[in-house]
Phi, psi and omega in degrees: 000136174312196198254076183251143155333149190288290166291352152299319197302312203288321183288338205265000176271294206294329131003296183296309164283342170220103189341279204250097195233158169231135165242126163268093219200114198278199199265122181125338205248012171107011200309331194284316176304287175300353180268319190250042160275336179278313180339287189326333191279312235257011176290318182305326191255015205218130168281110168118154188268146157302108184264125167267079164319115158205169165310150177318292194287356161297316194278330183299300203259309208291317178301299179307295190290331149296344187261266219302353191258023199216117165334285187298006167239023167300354202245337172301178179209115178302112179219119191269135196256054176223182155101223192273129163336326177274311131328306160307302174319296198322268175336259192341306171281349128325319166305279225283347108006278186339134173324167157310315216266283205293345190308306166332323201257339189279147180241106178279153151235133171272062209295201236238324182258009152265013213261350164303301186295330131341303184286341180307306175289007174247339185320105157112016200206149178282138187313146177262324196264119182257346176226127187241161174234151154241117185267145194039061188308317172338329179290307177313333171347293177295030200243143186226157169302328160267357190192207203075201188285158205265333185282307164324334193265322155297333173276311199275010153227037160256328175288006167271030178227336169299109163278313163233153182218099165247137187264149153222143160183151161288326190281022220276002152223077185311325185256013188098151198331327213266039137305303170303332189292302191309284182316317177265003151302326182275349148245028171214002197040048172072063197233331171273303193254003168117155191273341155214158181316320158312299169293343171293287185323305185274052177224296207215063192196144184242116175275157192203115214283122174232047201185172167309306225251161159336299165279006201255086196221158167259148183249146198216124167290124200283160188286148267332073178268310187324281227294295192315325168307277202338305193307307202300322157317313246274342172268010169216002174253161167206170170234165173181135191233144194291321177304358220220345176232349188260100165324128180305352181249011189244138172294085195262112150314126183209143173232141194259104183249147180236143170272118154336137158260143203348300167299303168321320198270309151327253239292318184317284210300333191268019173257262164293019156274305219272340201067041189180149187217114164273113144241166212309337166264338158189208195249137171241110175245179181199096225270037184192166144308275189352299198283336180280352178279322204283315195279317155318318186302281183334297183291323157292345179252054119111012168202147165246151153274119155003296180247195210269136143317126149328166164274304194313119151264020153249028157293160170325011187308115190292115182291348209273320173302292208291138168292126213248139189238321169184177189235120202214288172290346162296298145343310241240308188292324167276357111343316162284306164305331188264308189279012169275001160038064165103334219240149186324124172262161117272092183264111135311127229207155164220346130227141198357280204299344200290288183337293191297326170277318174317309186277344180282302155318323204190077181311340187275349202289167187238108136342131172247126205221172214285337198295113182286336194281345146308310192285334199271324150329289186325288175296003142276001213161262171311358196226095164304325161215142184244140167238154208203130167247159200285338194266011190265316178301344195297221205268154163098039168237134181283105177227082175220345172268007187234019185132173177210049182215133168203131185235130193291066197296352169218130168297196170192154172268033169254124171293315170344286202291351175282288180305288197296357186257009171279299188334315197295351202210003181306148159337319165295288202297313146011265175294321178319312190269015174094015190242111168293053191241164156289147147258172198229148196221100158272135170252134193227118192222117164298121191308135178052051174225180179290346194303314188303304184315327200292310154007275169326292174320308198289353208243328180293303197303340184273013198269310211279328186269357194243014162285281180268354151298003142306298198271017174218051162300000000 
């Protein structure tokens, strides 16, 4: 086995021991990595490509870009099952083609709303993925023996041909207990929590009329209904939390990588040959390097403006003006959002429009504006997501009672302004205010864009200040 963490060792063991298993495991702590160093283990014994259930841009990008970036799994083969019908037929028959040796070895990825199209296109054929992932399982949630979601209901009458079934999530009940029964159907067919949601729900749930109809009801767990679930789990789900392996004074990072999509990946690259782009709403030029850096900028986070732009990307710019290129990192962000299961974000932002799709996306979110009664907000609370530009963030403003997740939806080339806005929620200010917790730092980078160089820059310039502040302790 690589040189893996010690509680990485512990998911790819239990992965390995238990056939139809969940892991429960938030962000930071490898989970994708350890599953598929076991897969990989578990491709010798098993006939046939592994099939990966996720959200799109997880199955497009995060699976295929985890096997390549990791030696011992270099010998696999990434093959993503999306895109246009006619793609999708292609991919798939190229898996089932494939020499033996290599068919063994693919790792397919699906998203969630392919997964109707699939059984169709298999219709008439033996099920092929004998060990399946589901990622972010939570999409199963809703699945009932009669009725629910329909992309769940299409998987479950394959799954008695599934020899192993692993869930992953951080999240495994966002919304309360009765989350869970969709999810453990799919490794016991209901032998722990019951053979249907009905009978779970009258075992260990009081309903409670909050509406006119029928349906208009609440579910309230009866006491100790937690602990019996949890027990009833407890020999194929397991957790594991990053706080739990990290010093409460260690930053845990984490990046989130995204694919451009095709027209978007066009409009880049002819932007930085030509310094010009025709897109379907209008023309994007850019009469300098400069402007052309700045319009680069843009594009990776998903609208450019139309004319030449301040060098300040936090001017004042009518977000109404920019030209929309992709929501590639807005995906990326809700992907995030379900799995902080509840807890506050502080999203960094760098221009007007970024700000504005944000808010379009995600209504609850908030400005962080001159308003002392925002920060006062926050820092009760009340504010589920705060957006923030880093030069807005500085220094002496306190957001650290007010959450410990910040996600970095635009890199920015100030280091400066990067440390401080880590700082409003940082470790020290952490502890200082008495909440023993990690913070947690998503960076969300677009693939082949300036987002790697700024990356880059910022992990050199910070090489060079923890250089000398090391040598002038």
């Amino acid at each position: 086995m690589p040189n893996l963490r010690p509680y990485q060792r512990e998911i790819v063991g239990h992965i390995l021991d238990t056939p139809r298993c969940g892991v429960w495991a938030g962000m930071g702590v490898g989970k994708t990595l350890s599953t598929l160093t076991a897969l990989d283990t578990l491709t010798l014994a098993y006939e046939g490509p592994a099939l990966v259930i996720a959200p799109l841009r997880v199955a497009t990008s995060t699976w295929p870009a985890e096997i390549a970036k990791w030696a011992h799994l270099a010998h696999l083969r990434a093959v993503p099952i999306v895109g246009t019908p006619a793609q999708r037929t292609a991919a798939l028959r190229a898996i089932l083609t494939a020499p033996r040796a290599v068919r063994n070895a693919t790792i397919a990825t699906i998203n969630y709303e392919g997964l109707e199209w699939i059984m169709k296109a298999l219709r008439g054929h033996p099920w092929p993925f004998r060990l399946v992932v589901a990622d972010e399982s939570t999409r199963l949630k809703g699945f009932r023996t009669r009725q629910g979601g329909v992309r769940a209901r299409a998987l479950s009458k394959v799954a008695p041909h599934i020899e192993r079934f692993v869930e992953l999530t951080g999240t495994p009940a966002p919304n309360g207990l009765q989350d869970l029964w969709g999810q453990a159907w799919f490794l016991d067919y209901g032998e722990r929590l019951g053979k249907t949601f009905t009978a779970f729900e009258q075992r260990w749930f009081r309903p409670l009329q909050v509406g006119q109809t029928a349906h208009a009801k609440k579910l309230l767990p009866l006491p100790g209904a937690q602990q019996q679930i949890e027990d009833a789990l407890s020999d194929i789900c397991r957790s594991w939390r990053a706080e739990d392996y990290f010093p409460l004074e260690t930053t845990v990072e984490t990046t989130i990588r995204v694919t451009l999509p095709p027209a978007a990946r066009r409009a880049y690259d002819a932007l930085a040959r030509d310094l010009r782009a025709d897109l379907a709403a209008g023309r994007v030029s850019a009469p300098s390097a400069a402007a052309r850096t700045l319009k680069l900028h843009q594009a990776a986070q998903g609208a450019v403006y139309p004319d030449a732009t301040p060098d300040d990307p936090s001017a004042q710019h009518p977000a109404s003006g920019a030209l929309h290129l992709h929501d590639a990192k807005l995906d990326a962000l809700r992907s995030i959002v379900e799995e902080a299961a509840g807890e506050p974000l502080l999203v960094a932002y760098q221009f007007r429009h970024d700000a504005e799709r944000i808010r379009k996306a995600f209504p609850q979110a908030r400005m962080l504006d001159a308003d002392p009664q925002t920060i006062a907000a926050w820092n009760r609370g009340d504010i589920p997501m705060l957006l923030a530009h880093p030069r807005s963030a500085g220094h002496g403003l306190n957001l650290q009672d007010g959450g410990r997740r910040l996600v970095m939806f635009a890199q920015t080339w100030a280091l400066e302004e990067r440390l401080q806005i880590v700082e409003r929620i940082g470790p020290t200010r952490q502890a200082q205010s008495g909440h023993p917790r990690a913070v947690f730092i998503h960076h969300i980078i677009a693939d082949g864009t300036l987002d790697d160089a700024m990356m880059q820059r910022m992990d050199s310039k910070r090489s060079v200040i923890d250089t000398l502040m090391e040598a002038m302790k």
